[in-house]
N, C-alpha and C positions, 0 to 999 in steps of 0.2 A: 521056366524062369524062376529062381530064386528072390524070394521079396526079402531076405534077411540072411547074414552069415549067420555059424553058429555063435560068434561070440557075442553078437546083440542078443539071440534067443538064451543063451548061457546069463548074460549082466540081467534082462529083463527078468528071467523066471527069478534067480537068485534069493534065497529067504534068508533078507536083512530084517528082518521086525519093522521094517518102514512102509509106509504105504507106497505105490507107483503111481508117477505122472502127480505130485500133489507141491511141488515144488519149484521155485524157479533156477533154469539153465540159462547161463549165459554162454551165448554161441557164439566164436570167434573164428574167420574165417582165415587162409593163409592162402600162401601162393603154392607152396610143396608141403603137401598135407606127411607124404614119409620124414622128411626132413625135419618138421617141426615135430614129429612123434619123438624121434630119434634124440632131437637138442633138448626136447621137454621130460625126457626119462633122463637125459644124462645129467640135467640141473638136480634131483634127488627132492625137488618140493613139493612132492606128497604124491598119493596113489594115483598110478596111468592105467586108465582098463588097457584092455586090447584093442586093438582099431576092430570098427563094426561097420557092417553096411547094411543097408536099407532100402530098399527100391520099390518103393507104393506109386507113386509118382513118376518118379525119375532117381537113378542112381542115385546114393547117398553114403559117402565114407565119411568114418567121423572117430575120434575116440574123446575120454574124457578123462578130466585130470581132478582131482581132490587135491585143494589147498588146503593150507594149514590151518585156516577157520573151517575147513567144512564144506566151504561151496562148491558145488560142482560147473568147471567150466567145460562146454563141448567145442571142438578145435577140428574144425569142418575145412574144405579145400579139394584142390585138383589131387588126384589121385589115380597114376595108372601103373 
């Protein structure tokens, strides 16, 4: 069983010059996680990782968006 796709192991190693895990994420959940990936790249307000998944737990797709101050929001949801 896969605990991570590659593009969470791709965003996580990534050498930004920033530290990991030292910041706060605001997590927003939806009803159609594809769909709101889809509406939130086609708005153009700021960088969309790639959808990632995560399963320590329990499944977990997610991707995250960069506004234009900077913050990082993650945008969580059904996903199949």
């Amino acid at each position: 069983m896969n605990r991570f796709n590659q593009a969470y192991i791709d965003d996580f190693t990534a050498e930004t010059g920033e530290k990991k895990n030292n910041v706060i994420i605001l997590n927003f959940e939806v009803e159609d996680l594809k769909a709101e990936y889809e509406r939130i790249k086609g708005l153009g307000i700021g960088e969309v990782s790639d959808m990632m998944y995560v399963n320590v737990h329990h499944p977990y797709w997610y991707f995250n968006v960069i506004d234009p101050d900077g913050n990082v929001l993650e945008i969580t949801g059904h996903y199949s």
